[in-house]
N, CA, C and O atoms as CSV, one atom per row, in Angstrom:
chain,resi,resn,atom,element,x,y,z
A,1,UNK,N,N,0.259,3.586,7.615
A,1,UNK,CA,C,-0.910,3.096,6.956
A,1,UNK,C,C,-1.951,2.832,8.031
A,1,UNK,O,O,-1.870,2.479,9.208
A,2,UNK,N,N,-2.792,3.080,7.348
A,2,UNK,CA,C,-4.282,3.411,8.625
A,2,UNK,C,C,-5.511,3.145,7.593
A,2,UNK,O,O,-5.515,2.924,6.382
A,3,UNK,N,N,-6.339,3.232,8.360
A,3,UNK,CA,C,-8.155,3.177,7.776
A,3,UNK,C,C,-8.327,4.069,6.782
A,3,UNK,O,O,-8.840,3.750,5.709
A,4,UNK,N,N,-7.861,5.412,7.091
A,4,UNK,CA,C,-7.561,5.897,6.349
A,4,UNK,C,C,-7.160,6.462,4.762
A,4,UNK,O,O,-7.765,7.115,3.912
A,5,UNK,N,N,-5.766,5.824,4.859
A,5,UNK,CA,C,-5.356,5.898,3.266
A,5,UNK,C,C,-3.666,5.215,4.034
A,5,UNK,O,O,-3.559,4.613,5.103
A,6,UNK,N,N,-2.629,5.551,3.126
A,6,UNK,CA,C,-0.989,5.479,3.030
A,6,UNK,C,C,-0.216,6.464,3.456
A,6,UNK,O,O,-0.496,7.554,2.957
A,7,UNK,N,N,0.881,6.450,4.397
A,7,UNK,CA,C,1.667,7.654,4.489
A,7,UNK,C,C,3.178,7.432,4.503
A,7,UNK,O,O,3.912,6.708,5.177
A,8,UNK,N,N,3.421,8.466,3.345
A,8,UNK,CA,C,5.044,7.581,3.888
A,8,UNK,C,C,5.866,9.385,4.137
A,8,UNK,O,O,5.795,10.413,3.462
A,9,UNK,N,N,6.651,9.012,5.531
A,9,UNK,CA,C,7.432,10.499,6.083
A,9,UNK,C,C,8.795,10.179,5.678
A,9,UNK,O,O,9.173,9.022,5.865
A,10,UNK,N,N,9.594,11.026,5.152
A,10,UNK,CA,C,10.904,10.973,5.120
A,10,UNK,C,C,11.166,12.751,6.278
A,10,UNK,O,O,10.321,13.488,6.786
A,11,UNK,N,N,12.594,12.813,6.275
A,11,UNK,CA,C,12.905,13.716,6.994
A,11,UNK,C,C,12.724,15.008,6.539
A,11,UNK,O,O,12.878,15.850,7.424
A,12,UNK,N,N,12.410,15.495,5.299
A,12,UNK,CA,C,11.960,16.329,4.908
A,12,UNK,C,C,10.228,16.843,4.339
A,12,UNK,O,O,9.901,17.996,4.062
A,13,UNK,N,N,9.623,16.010,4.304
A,13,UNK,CA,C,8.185,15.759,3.632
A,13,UNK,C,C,7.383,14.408,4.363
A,13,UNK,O,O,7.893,13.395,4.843
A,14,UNK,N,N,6.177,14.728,4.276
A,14,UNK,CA,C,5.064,13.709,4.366
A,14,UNK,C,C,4.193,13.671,3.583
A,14,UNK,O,O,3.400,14.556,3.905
A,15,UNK,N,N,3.723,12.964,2.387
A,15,UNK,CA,C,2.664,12.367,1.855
A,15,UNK,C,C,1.868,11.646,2.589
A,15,UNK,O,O,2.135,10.990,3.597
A,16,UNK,N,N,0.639,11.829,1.913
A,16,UNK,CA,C,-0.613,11.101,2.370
A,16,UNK,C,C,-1.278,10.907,1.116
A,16,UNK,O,O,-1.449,11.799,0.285
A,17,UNK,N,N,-1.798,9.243,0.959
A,17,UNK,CA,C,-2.639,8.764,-0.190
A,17,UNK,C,C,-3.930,8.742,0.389
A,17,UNK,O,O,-3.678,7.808,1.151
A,18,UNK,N,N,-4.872,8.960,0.593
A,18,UNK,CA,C,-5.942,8.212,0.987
A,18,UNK,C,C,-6.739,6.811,-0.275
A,18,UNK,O,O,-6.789,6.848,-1.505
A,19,UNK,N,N,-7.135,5.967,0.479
A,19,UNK,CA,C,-7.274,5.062,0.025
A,19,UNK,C,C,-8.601,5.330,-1.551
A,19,UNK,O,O,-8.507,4.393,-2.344
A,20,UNK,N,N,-9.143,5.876,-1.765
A,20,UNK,CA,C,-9.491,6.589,-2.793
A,20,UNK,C,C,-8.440,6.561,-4.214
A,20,UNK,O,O,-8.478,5.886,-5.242
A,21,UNK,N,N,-7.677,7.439,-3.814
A,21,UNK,CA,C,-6.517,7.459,-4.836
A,21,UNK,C,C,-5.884,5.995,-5.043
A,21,UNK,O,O,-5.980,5.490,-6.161
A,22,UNK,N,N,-5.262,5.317,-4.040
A,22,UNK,CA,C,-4.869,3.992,-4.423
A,22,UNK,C,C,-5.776,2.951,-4.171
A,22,UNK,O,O,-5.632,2.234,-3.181
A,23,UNK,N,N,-6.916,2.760,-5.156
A,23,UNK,CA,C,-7.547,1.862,-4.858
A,23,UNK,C,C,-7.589,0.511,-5.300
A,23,UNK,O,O,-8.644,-0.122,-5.248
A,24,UNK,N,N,-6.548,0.019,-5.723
A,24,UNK,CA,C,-6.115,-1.488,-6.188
A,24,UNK,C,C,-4.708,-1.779,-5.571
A,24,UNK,O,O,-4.097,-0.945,-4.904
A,25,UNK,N,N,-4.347,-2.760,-5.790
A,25,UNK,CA,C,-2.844,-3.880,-5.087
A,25,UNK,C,C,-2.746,-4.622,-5.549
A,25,UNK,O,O,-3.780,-5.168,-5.935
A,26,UNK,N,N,-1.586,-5.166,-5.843
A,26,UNK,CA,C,-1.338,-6.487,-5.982
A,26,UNK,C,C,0.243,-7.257,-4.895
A,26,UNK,O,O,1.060,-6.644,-4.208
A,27,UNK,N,N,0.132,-8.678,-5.153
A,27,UNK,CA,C,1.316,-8.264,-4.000
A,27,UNK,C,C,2.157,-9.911,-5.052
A,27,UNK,O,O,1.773,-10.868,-5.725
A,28,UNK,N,N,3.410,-9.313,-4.559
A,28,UNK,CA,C,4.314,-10.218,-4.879
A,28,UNK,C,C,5.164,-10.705,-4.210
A,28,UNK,O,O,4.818,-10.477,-3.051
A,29,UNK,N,N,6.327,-11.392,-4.204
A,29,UNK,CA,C,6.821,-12.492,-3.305
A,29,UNK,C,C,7.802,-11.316,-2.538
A,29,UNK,O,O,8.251,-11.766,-1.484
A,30,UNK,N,N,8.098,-10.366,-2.731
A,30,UNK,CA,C,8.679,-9.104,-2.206
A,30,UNK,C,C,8.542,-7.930,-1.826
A,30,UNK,O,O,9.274,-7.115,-1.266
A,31,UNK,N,N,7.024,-7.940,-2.372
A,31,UNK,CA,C,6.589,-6.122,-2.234
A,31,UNK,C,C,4.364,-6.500,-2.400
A,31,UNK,O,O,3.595,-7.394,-2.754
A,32,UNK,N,N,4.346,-5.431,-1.984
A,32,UNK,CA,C,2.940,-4.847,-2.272
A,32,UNK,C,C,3.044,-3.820,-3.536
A,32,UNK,O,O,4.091,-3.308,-3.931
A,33,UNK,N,N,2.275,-3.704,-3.862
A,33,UNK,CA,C,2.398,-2.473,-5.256
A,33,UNK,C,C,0.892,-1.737,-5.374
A,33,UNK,O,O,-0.034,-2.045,-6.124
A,34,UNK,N,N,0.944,-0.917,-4.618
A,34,UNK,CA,C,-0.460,-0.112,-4.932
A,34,UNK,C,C,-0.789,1.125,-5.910
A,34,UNK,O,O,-0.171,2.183,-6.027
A,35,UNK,N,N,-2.178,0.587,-6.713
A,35,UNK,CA,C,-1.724,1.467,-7.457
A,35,UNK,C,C,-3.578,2.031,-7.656
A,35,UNK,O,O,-4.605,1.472,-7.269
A,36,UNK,N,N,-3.404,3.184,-8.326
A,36,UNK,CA,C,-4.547,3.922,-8.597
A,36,UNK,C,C,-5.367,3.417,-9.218
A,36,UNK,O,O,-4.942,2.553,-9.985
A,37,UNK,N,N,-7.128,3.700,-9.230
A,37,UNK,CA,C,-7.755,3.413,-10.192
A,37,UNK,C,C,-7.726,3.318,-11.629
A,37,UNK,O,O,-8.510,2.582,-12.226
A,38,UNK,N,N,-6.702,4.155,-12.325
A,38,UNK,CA,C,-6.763,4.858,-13.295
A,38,UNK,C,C,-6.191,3.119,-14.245
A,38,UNK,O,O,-5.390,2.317,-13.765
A,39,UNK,N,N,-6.773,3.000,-15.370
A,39,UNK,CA,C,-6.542,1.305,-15.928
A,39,UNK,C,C,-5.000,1.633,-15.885
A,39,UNK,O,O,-4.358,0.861,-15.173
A,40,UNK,N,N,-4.196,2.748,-16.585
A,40,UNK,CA,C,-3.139,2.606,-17.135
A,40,UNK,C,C,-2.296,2.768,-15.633
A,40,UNK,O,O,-1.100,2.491,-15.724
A,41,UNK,N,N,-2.646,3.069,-14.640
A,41,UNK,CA,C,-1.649,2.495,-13.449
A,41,UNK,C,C,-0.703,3.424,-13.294
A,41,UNK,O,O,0.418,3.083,-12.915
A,42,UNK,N,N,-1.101,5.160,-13.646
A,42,UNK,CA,C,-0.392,6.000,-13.360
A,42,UNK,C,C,0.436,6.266,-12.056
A,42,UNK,O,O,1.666,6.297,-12.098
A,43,UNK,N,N,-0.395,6.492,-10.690
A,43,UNK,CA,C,-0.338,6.275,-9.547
A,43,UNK,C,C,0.294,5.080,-9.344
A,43,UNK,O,O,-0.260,4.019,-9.630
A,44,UNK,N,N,1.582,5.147,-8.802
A,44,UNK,CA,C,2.128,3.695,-8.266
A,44,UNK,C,C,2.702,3.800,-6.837
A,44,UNK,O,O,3.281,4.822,-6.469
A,45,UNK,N,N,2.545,2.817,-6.106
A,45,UNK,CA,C,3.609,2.949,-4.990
A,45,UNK,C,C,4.131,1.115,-4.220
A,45,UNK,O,O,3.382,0.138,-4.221
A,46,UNK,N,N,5.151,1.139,-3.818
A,46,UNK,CA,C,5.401,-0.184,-3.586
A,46,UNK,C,C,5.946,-0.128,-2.118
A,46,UNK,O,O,6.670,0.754,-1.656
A,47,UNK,N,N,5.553,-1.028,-1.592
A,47,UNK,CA,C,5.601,-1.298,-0.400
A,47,UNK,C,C,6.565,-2.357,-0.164
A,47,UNK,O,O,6.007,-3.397,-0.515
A,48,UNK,N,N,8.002,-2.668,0.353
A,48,UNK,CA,C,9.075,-3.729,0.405
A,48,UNK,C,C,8.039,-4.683,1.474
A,48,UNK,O,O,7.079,-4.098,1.977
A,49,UNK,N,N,8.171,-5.532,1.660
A,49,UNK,CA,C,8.086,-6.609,2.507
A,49,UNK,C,C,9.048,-6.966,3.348
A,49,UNK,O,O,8.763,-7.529,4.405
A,50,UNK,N,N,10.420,-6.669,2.970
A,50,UNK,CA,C,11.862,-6.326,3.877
A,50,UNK,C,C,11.600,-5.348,5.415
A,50,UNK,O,O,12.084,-5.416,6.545
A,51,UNK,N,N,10.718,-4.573,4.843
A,51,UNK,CA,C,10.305,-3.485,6.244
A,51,UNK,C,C,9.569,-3.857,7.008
A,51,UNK,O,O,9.051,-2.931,7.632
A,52,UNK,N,N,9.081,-5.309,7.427
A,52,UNK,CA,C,8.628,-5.751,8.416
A,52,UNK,C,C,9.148,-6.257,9.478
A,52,UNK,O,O,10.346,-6.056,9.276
A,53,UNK,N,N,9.044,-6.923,10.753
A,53,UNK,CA,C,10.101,-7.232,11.560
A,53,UNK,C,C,10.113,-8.824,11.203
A,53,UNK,O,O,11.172,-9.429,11.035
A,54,UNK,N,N,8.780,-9.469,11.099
A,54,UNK,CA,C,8.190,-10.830,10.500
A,54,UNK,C,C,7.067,-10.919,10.181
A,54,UNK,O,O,6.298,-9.982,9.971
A,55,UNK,N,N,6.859,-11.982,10.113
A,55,UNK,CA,C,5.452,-12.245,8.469
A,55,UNK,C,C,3.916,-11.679,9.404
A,55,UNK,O,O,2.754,-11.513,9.033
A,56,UNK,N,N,4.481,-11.538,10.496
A,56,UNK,CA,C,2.834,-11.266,11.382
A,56,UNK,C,C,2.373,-9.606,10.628
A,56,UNK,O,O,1.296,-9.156,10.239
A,57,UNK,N,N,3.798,-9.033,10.673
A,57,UNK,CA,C,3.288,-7.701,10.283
A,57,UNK,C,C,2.843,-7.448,8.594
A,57,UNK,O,O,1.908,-6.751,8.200
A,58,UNK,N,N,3.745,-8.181,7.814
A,58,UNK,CA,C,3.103,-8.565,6.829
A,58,UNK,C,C,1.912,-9.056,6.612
A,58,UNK,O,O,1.430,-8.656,5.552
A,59,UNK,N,N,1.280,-9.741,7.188
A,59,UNK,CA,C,-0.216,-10.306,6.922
A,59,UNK,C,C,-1.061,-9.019,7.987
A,59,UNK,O,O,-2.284,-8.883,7.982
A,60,UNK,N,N,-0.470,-8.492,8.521
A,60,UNK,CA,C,-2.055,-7.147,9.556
A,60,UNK,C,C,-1.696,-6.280,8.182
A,60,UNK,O,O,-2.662,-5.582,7.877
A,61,UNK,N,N,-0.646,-6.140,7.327
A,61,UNK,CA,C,-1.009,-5.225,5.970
A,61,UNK,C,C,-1.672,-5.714,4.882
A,61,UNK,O,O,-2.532,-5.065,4.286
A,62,UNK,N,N,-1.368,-6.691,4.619
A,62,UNK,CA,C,-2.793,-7.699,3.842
A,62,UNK,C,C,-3.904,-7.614,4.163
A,62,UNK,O,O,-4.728,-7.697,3.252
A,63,UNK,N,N,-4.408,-7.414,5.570
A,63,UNK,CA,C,-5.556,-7.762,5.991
A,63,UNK,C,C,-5.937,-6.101,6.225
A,63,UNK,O,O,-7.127,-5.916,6.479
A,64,UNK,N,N,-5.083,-4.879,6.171
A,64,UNK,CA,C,-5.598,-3.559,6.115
A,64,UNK,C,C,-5.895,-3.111,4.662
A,64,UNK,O,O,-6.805,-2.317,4.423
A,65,UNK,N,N,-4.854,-3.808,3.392
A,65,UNK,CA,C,-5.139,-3.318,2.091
A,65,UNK,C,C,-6.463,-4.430,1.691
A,65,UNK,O,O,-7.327,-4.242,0.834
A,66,UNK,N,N,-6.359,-5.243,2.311
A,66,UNK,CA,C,-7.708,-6.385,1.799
A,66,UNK,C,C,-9.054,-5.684,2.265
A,66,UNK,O,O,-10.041,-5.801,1.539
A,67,UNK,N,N,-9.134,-4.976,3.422
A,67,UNK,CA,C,-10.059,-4.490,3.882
A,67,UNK,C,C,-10.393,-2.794,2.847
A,67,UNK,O,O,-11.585,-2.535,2.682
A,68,UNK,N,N,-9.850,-2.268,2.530
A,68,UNK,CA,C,-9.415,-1.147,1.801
A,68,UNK,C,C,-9.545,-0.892,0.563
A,68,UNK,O,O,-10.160,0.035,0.037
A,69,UNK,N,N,-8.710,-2.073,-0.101
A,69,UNK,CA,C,-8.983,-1.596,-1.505
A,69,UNK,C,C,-9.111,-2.902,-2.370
A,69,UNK,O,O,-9.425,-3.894,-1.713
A,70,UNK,N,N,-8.923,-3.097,-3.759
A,70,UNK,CA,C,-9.576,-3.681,-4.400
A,70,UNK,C,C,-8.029,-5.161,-4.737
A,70,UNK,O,O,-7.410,-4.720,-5.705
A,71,UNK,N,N,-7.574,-6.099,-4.431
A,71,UNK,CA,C,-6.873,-6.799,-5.110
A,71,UNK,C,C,-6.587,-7.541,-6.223
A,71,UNK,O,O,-7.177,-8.620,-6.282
A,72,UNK,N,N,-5.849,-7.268,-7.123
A,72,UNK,CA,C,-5.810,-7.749,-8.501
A,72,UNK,C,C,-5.639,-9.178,-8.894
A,72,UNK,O,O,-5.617,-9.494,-10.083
C-alpha cells in the first residue's frame, strides 16, 4: 500500500487497486475493510490488523487510508 492505491502479491499473481476504485473504509477492532464507491459495496477487500508487527504500523495505515480515501 502506497500513495498510490492497494497491492496485495501472492506467489502466483499481483493485484493492484488504485485508490479510485476503493474509495471508502471502515475499520474495526480487527480489520480495515475497503471498499468501492459503488453504495451497494460490490468491491470489497479487508485488511487483518494481525499483519502488523505493532500498533505503530497499524496507525501509518490509518493515517495512509485517512489521507486517501473517504472513512465511513
Amino acid at each position: 500500500m502506497d500513495e498510490d492505491g492497494v497491492r496485495w502479491t501472492t506467489r502466483d499473481s499481483e493485484v493492484v487497486h488504485r485508490w479510485q476504485f476503493l474509495s471508502r473504509y471502515t475499520e474495526t477492532a480487527t480489520q480495515f475493510v475497503l471498499l468501492t464507491g459503488d453504495k451497494g459495496g460490490v468491491g470489497v477487500a479487508a485488511l487483518p490488523k494481525r499483519g502488523f508487527a505493532d500498533a505503530d504500523g497499524v496507525d501509518r495505515l490509518r493515517q495512509v487510508l485517512d489521507r486517501n480515501v473517504t472513512r465511513m
